[in-house]
C-alpha atoms as a printed R data frame, in Angstrom:
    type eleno elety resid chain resno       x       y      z
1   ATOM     1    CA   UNK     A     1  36.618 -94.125 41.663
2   ATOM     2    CA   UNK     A     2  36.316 -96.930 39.003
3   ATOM     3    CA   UNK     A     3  38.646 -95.192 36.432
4   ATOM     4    CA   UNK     A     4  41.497 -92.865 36.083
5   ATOM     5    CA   UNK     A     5  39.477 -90.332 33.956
6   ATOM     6    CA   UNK     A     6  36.414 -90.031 36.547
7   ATOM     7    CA   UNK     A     7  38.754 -89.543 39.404
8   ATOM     8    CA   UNK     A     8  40.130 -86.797 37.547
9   ATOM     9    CA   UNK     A     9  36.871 -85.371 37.267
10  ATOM    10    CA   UNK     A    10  35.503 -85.610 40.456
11  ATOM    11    CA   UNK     A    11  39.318 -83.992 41.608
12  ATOM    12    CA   UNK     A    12  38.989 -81.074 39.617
13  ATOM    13    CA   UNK     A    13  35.370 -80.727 40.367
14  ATOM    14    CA   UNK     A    14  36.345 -80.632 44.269
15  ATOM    15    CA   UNK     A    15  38.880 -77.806 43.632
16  ATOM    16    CA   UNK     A    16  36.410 -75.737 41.759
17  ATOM    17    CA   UNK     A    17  37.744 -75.476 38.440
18  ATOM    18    CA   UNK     A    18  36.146 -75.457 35.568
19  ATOM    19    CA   UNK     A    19  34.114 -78.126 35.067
20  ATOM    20    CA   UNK     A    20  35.400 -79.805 32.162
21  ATOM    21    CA   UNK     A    21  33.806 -82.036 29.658
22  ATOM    22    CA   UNK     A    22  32.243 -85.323 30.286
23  ATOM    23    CA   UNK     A    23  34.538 -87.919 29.209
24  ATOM    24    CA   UNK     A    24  34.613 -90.530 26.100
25  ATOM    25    CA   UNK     A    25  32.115 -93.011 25.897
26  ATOM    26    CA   UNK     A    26  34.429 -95.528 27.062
27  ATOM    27    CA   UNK     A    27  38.214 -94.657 28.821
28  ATOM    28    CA   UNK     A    28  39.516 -97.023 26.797
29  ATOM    29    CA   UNK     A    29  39.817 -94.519 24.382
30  ATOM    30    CA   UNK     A    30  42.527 -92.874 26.136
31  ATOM    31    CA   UNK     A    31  44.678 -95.729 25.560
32  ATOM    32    CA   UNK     A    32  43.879 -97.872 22.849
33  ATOM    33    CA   UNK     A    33  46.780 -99.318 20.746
34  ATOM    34    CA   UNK     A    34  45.181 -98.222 17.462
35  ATOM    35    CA   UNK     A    35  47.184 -95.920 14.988
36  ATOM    36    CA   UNK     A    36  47.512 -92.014 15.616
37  ATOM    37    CA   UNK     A    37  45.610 -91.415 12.295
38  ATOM    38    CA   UNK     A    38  42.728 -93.110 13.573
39  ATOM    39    CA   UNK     A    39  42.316 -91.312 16.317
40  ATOM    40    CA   UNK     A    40  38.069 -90.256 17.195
41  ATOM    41    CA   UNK     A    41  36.908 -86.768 15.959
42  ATOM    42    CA   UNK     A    42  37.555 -83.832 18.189
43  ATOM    43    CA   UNK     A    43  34.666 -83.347 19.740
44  ATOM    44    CA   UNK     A    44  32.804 -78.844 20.130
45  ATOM    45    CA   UNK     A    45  34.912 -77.120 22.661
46  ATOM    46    CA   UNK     A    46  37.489 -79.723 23.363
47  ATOM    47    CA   UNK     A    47  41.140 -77.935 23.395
48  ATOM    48    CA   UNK     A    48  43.745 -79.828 21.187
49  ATOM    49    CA   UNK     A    49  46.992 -81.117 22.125
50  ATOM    50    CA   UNK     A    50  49.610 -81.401 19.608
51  ATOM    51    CA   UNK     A    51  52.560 -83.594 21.073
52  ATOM    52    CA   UNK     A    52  55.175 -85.021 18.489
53  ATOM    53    CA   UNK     A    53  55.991 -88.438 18.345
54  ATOM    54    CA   UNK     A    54  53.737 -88.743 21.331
55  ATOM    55    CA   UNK     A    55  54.024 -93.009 21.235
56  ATOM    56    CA   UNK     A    56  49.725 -93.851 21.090
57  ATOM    57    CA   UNK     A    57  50.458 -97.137 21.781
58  ATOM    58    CA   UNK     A    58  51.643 -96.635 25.820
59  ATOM    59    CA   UNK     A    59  49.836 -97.626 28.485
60  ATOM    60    CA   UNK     A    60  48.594 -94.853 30.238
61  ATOM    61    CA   UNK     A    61  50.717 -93.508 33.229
62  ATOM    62    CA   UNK     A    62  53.275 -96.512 32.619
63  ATOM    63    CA   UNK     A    63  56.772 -96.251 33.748
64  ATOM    64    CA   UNK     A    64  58.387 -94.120 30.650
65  ATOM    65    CA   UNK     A    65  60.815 -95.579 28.307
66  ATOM    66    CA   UNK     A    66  63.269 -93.843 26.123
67  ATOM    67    CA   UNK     A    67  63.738 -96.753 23.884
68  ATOM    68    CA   UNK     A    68  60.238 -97.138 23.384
69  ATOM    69    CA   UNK     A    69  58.499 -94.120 23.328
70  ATOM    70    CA   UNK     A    70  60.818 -91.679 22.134
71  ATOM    71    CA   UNK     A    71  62.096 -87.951 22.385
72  ATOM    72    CA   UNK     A    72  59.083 -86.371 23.579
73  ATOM    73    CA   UNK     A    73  60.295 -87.106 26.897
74  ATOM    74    CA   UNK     A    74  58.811 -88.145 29.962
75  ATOM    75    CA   UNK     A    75  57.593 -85.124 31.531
76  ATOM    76    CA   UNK     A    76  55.604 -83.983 28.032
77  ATOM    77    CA   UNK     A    77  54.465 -87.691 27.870
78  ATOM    78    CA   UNK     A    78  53.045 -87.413 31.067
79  ATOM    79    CA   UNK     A    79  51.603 -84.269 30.625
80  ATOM    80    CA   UNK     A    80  49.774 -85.256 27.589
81  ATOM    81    CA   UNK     A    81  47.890 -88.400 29.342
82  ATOM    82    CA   UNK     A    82  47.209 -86.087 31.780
83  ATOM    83    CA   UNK     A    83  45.162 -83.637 29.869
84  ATOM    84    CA   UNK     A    84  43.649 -85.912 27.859
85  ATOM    85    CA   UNK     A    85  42.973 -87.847 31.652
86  ATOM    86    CA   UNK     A    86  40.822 -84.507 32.496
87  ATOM    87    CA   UNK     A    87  38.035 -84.775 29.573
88  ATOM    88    CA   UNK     A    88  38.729 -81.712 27.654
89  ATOM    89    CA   UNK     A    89  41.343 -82.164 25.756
90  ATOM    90    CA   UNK     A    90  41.567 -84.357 22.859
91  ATOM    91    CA   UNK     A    91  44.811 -85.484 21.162
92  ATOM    92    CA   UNK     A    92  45.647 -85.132 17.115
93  ATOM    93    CA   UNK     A    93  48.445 -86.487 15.349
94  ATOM    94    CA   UNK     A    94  51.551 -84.582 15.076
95  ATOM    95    CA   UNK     A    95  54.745 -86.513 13.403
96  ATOM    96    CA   UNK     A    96  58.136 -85.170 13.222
97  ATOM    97    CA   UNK     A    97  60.592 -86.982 10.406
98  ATOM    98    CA   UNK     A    98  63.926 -87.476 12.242
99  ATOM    99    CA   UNK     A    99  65.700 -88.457  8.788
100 ATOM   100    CA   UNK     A   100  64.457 -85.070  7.018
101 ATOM   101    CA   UNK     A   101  63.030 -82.942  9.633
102 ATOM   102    CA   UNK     A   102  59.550 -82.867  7.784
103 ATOM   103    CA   UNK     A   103  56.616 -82.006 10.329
104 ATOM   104    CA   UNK     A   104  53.203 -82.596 10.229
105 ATOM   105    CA   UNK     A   105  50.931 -81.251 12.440
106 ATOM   106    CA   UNK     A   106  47.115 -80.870 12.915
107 ATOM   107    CA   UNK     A   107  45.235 -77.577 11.123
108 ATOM   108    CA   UNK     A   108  44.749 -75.999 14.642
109 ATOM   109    CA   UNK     A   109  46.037 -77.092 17.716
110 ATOM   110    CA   UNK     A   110  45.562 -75.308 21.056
111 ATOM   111    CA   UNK     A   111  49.100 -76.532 22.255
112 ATOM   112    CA   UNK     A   112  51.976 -78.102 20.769
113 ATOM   113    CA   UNK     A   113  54.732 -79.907 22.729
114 ATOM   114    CA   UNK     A   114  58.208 -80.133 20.583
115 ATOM   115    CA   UNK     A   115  60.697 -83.086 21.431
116 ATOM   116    CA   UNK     A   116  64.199 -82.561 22.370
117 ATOM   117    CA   UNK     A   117  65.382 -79.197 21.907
118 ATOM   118    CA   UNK     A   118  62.413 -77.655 20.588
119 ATOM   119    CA   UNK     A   119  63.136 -80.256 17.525
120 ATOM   120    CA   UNK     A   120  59.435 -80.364 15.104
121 ATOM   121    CA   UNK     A   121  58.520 -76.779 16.539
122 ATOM   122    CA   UNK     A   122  57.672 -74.562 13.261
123 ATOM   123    CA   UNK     A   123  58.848 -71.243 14.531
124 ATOM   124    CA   UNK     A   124  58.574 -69.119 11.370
125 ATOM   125    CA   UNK     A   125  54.906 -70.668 10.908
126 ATOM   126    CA   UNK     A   126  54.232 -71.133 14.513
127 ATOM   127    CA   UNK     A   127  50.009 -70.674 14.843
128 ATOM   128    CA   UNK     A   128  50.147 -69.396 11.337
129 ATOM   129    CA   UNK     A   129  46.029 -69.064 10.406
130 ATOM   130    CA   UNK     A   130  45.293 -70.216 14.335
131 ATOM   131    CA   UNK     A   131  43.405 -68.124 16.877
132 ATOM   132    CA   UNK     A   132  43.710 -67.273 19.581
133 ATOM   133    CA   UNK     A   133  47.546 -68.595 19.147
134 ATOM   134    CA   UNK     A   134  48.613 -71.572 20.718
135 ATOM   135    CA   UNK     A   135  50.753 -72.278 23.517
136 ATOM   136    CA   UNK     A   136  54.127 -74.284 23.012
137 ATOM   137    CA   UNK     A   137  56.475 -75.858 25.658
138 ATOM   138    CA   UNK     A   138  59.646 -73.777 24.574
139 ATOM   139    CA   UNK     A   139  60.600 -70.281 24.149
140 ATOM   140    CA   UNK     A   140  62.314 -68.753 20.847
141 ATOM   141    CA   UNK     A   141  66.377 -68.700 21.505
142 ATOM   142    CA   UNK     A   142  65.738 -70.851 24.385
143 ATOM   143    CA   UNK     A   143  68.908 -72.014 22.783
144 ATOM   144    CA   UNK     A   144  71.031 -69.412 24.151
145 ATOM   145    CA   UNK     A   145  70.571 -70.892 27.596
146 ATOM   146    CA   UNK     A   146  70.566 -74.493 27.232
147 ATOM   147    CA   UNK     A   147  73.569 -74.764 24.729
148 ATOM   148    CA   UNK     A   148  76.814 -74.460 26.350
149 ATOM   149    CA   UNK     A   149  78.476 -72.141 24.248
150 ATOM   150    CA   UNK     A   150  76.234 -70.035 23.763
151 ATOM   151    CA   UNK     A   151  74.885 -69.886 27.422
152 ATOM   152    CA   UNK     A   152  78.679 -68.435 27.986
153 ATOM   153    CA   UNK     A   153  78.583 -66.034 25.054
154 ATOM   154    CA   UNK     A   154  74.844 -64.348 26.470
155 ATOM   155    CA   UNK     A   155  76.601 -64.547 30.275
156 ATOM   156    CA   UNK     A   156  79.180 -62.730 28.946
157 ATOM   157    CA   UNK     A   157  77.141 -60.108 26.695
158 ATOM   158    CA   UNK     A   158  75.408 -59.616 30.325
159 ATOM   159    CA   UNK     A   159  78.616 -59.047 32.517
160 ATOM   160    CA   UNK     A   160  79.184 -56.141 29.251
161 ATOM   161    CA   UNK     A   161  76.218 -54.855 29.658
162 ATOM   162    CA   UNK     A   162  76.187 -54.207 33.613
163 ATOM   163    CA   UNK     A   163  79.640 -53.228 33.800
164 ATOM   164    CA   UNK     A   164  80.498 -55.631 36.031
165 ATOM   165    CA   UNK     A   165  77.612 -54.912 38.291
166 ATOM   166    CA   UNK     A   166  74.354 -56.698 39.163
167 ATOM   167    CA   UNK     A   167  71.708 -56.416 35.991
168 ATOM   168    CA   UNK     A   168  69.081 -53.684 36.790
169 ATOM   169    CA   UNK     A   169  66.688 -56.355 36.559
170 ATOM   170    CA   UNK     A   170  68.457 -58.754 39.139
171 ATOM   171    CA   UNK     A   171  65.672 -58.880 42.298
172 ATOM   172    CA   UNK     A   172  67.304 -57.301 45.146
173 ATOM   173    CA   UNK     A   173  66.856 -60.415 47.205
174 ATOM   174    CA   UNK     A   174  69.827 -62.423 45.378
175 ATOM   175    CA   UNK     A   175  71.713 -59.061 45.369
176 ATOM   176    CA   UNK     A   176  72.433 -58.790 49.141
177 ATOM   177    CA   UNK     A   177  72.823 -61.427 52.046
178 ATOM   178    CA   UNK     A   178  75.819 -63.324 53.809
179 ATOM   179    CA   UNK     A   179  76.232 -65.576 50.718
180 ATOM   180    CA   UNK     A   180  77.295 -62.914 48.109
181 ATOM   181    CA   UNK     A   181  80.740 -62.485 47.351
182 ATOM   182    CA   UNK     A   182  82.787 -59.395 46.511
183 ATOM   183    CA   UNK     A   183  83.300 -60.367 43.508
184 ATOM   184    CA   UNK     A   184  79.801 -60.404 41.547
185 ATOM   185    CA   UNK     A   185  80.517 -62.772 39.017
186 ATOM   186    CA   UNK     A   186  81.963 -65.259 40.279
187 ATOM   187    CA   UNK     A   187  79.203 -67.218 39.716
188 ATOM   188    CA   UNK     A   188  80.337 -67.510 35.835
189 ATOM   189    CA   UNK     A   189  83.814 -68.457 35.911
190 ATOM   190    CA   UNK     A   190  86.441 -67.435 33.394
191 ATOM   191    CA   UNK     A   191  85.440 -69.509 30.271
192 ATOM   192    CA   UNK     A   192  85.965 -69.322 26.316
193 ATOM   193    CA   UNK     A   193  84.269 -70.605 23.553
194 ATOM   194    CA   UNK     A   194  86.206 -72.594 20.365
195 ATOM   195    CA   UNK     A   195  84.461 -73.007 16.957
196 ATOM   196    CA   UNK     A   196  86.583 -75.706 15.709
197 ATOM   197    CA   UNK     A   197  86.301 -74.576 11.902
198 ATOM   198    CA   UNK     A   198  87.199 -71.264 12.952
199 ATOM   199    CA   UNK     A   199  91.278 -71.556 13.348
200 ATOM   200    CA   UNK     A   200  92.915 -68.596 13.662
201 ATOM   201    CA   UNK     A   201  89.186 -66.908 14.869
202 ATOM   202    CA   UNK     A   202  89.631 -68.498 18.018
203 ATOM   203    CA   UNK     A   203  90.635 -67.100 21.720
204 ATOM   204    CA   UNK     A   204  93.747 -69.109 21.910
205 ATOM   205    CA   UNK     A   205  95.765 -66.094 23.199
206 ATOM   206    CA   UNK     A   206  92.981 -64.988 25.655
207 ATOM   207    CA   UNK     A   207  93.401 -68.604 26.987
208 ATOM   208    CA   UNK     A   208  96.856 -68.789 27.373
209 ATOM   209    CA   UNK     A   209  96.880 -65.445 29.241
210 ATOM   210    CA   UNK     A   210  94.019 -66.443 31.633
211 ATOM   211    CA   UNK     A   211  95.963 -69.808 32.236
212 ATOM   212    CA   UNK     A   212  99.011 -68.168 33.223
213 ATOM   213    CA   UNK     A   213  97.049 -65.053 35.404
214 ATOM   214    CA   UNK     A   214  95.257 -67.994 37.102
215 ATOM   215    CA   UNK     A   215  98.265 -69.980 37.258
216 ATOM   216    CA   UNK     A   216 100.150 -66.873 39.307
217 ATOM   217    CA   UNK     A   217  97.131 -66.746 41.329
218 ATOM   218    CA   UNK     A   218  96.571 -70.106 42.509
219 ATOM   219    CA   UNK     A   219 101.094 -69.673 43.767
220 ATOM   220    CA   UNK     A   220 102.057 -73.162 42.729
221 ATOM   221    CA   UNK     A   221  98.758 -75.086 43.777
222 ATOM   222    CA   UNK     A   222  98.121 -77.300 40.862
223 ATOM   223    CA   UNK     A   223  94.285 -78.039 41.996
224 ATOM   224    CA   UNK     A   224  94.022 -73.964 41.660
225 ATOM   225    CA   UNK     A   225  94.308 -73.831 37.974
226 ATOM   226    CA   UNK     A   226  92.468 -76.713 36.551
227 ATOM   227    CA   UNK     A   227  90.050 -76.287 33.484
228 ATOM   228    CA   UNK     A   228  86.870 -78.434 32.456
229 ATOM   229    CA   UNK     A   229  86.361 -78.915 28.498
230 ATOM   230    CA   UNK     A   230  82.835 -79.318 27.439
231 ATOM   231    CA   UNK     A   231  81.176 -79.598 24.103
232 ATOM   232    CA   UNK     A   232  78.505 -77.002 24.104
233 ATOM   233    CA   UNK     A   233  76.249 -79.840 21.670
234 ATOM   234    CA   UNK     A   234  76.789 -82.807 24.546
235 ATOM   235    CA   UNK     A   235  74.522 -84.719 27.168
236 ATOM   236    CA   UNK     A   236  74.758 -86.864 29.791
237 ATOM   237    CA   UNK     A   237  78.192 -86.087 30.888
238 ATOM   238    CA   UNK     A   238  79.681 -87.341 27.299
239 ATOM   239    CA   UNK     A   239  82.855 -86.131 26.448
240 ATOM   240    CA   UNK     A   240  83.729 -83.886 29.071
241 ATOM   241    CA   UNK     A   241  87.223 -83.974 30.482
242 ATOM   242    CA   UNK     A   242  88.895 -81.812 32.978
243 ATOM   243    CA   UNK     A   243  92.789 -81.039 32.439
244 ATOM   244    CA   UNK     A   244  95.519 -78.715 34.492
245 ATOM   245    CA   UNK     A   245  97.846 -78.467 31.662
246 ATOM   246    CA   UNK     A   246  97.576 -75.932 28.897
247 ATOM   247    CA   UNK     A   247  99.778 -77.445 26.647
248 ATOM   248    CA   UNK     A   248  97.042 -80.927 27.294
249 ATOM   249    CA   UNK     A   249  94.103 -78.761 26.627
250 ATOM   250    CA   UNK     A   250  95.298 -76.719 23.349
251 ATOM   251    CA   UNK     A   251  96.222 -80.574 22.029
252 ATOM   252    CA   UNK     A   252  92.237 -81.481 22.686
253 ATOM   253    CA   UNK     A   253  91.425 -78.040 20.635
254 ATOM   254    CA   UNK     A   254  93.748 -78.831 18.046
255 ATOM   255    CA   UNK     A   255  92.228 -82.263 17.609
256 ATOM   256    CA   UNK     A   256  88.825 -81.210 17.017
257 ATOM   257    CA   UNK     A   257  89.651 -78.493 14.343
258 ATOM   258    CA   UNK     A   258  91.563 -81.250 12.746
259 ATOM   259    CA   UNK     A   259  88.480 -83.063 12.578
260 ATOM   260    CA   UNK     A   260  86.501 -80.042 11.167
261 ATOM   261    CA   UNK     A   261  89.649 -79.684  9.106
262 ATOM   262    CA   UNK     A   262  88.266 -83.111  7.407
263 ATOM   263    CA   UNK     A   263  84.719 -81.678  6.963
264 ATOM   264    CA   UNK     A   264  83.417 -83.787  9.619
265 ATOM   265    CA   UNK     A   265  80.454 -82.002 11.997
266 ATOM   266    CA   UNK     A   266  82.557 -80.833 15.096
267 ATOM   267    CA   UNK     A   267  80.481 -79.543 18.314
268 ATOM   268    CA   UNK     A   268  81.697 -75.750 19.166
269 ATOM   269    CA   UNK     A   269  83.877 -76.635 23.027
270 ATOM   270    CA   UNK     A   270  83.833 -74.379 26.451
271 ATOM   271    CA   UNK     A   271  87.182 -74.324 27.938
272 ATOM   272    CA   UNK     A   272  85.888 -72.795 31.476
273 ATOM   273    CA   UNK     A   273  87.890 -72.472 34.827
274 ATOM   274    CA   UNK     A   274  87.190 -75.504 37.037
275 ATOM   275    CA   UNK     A   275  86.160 -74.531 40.330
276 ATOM   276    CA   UNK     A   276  88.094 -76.688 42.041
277 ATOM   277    CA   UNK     A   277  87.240 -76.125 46.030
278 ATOM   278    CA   UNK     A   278  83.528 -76.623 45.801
279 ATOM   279    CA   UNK     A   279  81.059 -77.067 48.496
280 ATOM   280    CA   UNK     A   280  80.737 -80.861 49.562
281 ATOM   281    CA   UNK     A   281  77.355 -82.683 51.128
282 ATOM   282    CA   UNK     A   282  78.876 -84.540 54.705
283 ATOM   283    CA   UNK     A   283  77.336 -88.003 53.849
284 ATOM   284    CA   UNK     A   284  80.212 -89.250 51.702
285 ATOM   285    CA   UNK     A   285  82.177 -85.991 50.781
286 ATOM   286    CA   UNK     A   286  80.455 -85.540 47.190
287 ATOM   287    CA   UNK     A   287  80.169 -83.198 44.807
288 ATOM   288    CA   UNK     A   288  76.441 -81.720 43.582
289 ATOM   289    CA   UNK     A   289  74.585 -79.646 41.444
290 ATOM   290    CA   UNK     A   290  71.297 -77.650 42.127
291 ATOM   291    CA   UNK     A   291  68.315 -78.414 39.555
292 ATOM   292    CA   UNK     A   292  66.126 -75.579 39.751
293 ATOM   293    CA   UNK     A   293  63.081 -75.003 37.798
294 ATOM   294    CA   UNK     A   294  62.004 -71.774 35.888
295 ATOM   295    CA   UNK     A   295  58.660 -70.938 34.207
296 ATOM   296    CA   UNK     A   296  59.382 -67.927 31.776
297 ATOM   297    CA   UNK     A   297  55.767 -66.774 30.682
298 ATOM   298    CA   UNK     A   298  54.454 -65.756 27.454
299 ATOM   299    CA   UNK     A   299  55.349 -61.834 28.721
300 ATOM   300    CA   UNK     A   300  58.649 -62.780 29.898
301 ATOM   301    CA   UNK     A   301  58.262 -62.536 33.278
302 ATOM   302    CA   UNK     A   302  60.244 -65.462 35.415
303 ATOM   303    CA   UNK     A   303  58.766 -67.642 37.871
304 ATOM   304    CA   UNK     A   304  61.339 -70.200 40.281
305 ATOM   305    CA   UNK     A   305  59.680 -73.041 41.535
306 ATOM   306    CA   UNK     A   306  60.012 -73.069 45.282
307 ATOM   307    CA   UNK     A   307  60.938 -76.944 44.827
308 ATOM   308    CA   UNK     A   308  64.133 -78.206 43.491
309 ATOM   309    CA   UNK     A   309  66.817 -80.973 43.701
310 ATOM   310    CA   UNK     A   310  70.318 -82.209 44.173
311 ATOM   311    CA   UNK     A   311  72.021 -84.046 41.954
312 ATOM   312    CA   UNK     A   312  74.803 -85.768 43.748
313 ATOM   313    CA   UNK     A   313  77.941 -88.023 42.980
314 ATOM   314    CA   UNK     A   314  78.431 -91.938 44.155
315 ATOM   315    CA   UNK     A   315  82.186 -91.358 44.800
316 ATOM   316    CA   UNK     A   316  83.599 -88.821 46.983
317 ATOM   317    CA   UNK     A   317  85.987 -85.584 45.700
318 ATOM   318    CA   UNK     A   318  89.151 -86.211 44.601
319 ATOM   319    CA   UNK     A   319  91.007 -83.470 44.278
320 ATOM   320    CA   UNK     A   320  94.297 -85.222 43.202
321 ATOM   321    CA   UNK     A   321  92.091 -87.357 40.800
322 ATOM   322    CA   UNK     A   322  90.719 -85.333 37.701
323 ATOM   323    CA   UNK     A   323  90.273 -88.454 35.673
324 ATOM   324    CA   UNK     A   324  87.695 -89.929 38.529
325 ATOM   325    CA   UNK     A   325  84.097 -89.028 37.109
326 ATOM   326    CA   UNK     A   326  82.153 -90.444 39.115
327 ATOM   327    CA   UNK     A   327  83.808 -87.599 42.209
328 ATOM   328    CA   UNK     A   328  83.725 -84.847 39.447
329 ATOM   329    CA   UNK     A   329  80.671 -85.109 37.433
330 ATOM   330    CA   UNK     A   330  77.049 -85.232 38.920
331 ATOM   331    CA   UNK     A   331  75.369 -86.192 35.752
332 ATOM   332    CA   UNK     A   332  72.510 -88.503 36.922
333 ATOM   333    CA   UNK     A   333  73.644 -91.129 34.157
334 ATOM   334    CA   UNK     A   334  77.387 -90.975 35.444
335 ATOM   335    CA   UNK     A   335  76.282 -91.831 38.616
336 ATOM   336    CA   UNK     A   336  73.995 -94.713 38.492
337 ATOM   337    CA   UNK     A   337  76.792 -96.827 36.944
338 ATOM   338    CA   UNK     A   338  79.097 -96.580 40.160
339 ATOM   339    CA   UNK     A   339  78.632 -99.407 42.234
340 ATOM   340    CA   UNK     A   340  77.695 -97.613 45.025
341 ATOM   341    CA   UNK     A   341  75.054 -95.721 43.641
342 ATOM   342    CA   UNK     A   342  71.625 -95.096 45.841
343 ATOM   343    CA   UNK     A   343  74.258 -95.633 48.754
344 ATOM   344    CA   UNK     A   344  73.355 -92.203 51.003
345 ATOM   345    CA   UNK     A   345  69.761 -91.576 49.072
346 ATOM   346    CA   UNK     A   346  67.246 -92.690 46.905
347 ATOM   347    CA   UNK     A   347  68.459 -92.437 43.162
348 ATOM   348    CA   UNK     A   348  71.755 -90.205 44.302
349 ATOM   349    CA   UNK     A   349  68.847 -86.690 45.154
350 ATOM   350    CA   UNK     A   350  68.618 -84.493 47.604
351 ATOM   351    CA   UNK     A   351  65.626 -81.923 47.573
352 ATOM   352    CA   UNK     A   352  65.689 -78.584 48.936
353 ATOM   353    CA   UNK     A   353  64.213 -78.952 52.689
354 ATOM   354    CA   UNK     A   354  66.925 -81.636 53.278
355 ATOM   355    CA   UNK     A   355  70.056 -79.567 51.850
356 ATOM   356    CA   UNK     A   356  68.535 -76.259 53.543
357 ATOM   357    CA   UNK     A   357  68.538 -78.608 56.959
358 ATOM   358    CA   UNK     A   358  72.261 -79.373 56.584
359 ATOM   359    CA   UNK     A   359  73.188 -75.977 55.221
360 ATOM   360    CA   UNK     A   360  71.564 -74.646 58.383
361 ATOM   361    CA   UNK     A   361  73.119 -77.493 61.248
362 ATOM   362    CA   UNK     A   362  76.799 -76.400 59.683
363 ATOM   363    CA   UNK     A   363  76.002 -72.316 59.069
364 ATOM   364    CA   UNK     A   364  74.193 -71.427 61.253
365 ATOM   365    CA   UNK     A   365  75.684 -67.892 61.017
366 ATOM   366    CA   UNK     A   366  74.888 -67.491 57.700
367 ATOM   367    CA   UNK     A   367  71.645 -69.057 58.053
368 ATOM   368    CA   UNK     A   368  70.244 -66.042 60.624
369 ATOM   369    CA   UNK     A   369  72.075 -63.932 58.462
370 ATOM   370    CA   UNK     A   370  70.327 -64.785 55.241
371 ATOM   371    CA   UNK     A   371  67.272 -65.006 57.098
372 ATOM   372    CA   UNK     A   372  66.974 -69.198 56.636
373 ATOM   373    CA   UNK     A   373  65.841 -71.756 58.822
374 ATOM   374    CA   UNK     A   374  68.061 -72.335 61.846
């Protein structure tokens, strides 16, 4: 194909979809350095895409830049080129203020993509005078899973409500199998949320009393009763420390409601049990995490992506080393700037057919019994 838009086309044509409009006069259109405000006229029965501080001056399906072309991301970037890639979509302008939080979008829009943390998205106004409505790329309170604190508060407010039993709503396949453990929850360890310009308000004495239950509990192992601090507003790994001492981690609290104290803008912290024996990949003896992605639809039903990856660490576990964070942390930014980074895979990820291999070569037990590959 001689361009990007008319293999598009012809793609979408070959999978019977819709066929969509024909495409600009000239594809050069799609990624012409000129201003967003002079952008050509929608044209009758093209669907508009609203994307904030969507940077018009890229070059279409280039590497993406942080730096240059901003908070809407790389994934929302590349999702704009690629509708407007298809032929029926057209782009409008849509600016978001960072210094005052002004917005201003387009008089009808068929979807709008926010920045960072839903940042630009006019929720109270949201479609006001548009229909049908249009679709946006977060959910209302998606806030109460993606901030720290108050991911632990609505975990929490969910243990309450089941009793201490599975949700009614939990699909029976996660609810039985060789991996799950007596105890249900398990999967949320003990953690607390501080305010910092709450004082008194805060769990200090539920803390101290988990500390020393744990501390009975883990019979003189010091690794046993360890504690990761977080602050629910972070990124990137930034500012998170892990600590085995309670008198160490009540002088980190008492730091940051000092600094409220001052009227300086504090982040709210998670004080959370560190789970300190966790499951380790063979090629160098590292930690991971599991990325997986969700699709909650407009009617609230969930949808997991079948695909996922593995986040791993460039140095191996130290348990005797809690200040090491390149053997604790799996932040992707954290562990590109070890030197031996991209050592035992590609960018330090491992996707799911790979891990479910290994899991299956050293379990294979558990793998019949959870009905996995063997």
């Amino acid at each position: 194909f001689d361009t990007p838009v008319a293999a598009a086309i012809a793609q979408r044509r070959a999978c019977d979809e819709d066929v969509p409009l024909p495409p600009r006069d000239s594809d050069k259109d799609l990624a012409k350095t000129a201003p967003s405000g002079s952008l050509p006229p929608s044209r009758t029965g093209a669907r508009i895409v609203a994307a904030l501080n969507f940077n018009a001056k890229r070059v279409q399906f280039s590497p993406f830049d942080e730096n240059a072309d901003g908070k809407l991301g790389s994934v929302y970037t590349r999702l704009t080129e690629t509708l407007l890639a298809r032929g029926d979509w057209d782009r409008r302008p849509a600016l978001r203020n960072k210094a005052t939080g002004e917005t201003k979008l387009p008089a009808t829009y068929s979807l709008l993509l926010g920045t960072a943390q839903g940042k630009g998205v006019p929720w109270g106004r949201l479609g006001y005078g548009i229909w049908p409505p249009p679709l946006v790329n977060y959910c209302r309170g998606f806030d109460l899973l993606t901030r720290k604190g108050k991911l632990v508060s609505t975990l929490q407010q969910a243990k309450e409500a089941a009793n201490g039993g599975w949700p009614r709503e939990m699909p029976k396949l996660l609810t039985a199998g060789a991996a799950v453990r007596t105890e249900k929850w398990e999967l949320a360890p003990t953690a607390f949320v501080f305010h910092p310009s709450k004082g008194e308000a805060n769990p200090r004495a539920a803390l101290r009393d988990a500390y020393a239950t744990r501390a009975v509990a883990a019979d003189g192992k010091a690794d046993a009763n360890r504690w990761i601090l977080k602050p629910s507003e972070g990124a990137k790994g930034e500012g998170i420390c892990i600590l085995d001492e309670i008198a160490a981690i009540e002088e980190h609290l008492d730091k940051q409601e000092a600094r409220a104290a001052e009227g300086e803008t504090v982040s709210s912290w998670v004080v959370q049990r560190y789970i300190h024996n966790p499951l380790l990949l063979r090629a160098g003896h590292r930690k991971f995490d599991m990325r997986c992605w969700v699709l909650l639809a407009p009617d609230y039903s969930i949808h997991l992506y079948r695909h996922g990856v593995l986040r791993v660490a460039s140095a191996p576990y130290q348990a005797d080393n809690i200040g090491d964070r390149f053997a604790h942390l799996t932040n992707h930014c954290i562990a590109a700037e070890h030197a031996e980074y991209g050592k035992y895979e590609a960018t330090n990820e491992i996707f799911y057919p790979a891990f479910d291999k290994e899991l299956s070569e050293r379990y294979p037990e558990l793998a019949l019994a959870a009905k996995g590959t063997a």
